[in-house]
N, C-alpha and C positions, 0 to 999 in steps of 0.2 A: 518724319514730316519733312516735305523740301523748306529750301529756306530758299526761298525766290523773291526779289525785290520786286514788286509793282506800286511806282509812284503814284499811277492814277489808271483808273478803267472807265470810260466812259460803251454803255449797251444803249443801241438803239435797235427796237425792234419797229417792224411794217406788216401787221397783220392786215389783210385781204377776206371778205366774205361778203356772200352776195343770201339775197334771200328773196323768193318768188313765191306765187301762190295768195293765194286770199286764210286770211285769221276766222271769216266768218263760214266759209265752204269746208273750215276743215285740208284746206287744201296746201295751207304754207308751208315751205321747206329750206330750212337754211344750210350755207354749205362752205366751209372755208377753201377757200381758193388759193392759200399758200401763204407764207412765210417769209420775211426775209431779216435779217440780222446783220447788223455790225459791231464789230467789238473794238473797238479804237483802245489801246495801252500805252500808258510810258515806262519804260523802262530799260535800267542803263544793264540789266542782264542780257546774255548771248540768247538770241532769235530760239536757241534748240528749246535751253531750260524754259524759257516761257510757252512756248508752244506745249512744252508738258503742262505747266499747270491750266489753258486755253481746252486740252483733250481731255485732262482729270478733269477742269469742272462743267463741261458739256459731257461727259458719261457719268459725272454726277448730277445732272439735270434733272428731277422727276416731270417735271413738266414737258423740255424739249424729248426725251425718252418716249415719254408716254405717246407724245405726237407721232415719231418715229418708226415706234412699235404698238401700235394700236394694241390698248389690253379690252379683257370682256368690260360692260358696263353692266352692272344688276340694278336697275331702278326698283323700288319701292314708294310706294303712295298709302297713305292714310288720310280720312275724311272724320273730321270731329272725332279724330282718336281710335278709328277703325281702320284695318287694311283694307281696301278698293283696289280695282281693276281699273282705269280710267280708260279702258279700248273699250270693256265690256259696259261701261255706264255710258250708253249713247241716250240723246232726250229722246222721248217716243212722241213720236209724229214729225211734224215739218220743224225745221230748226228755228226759233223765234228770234233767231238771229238774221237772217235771209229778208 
């Protein structure tokens, strides 16, 4: 285990996303447009040692990882405790939405 002083961390993240399309057409699509982060530290350690532990805990990040390296996603849907399709359950006829 390192033993690295950090007096204080303060993270500010600035997430970005835009979304277009109509809710009722079936047609909305949203879409993250990027990322940005600061990581502000105090600490009376040398610039190297802390930049080790700034790389250990961004390669230990599941979340920024996941961003990084897009994994598969498996959706699953149930309706009143049954597995469904939600692409194959379209209404029939005109959409009473519309």
């Amino acid at each position: 285990m390192m033993k690295t002083k950090i007096n204080k961390a303060r993270v500010f993240v600035k997430a970005k996303f835009k979304s277009e399309g109509s809710v009722l057409r079936e047609t909305v699509r949203a879409q993250s447009l990027g990322f940005e982060t600061r990581l502000e530290i105090d600490s009376q350690e040398p610039a190297e040692r802390v930049a080790v532990v700034v790389r250990n805990a961004e390669n230990a990040c599941y979340v920024l990882q996941s961003i990084l390296n897009p994994v598969p996603v498996e959706p699953k849907f149930t309706l009143n405790g049954v597995e469904f399709d939600p692409l194959a359950a379209r209404l029939r006829g005109k959409n009473s939405y519309s």
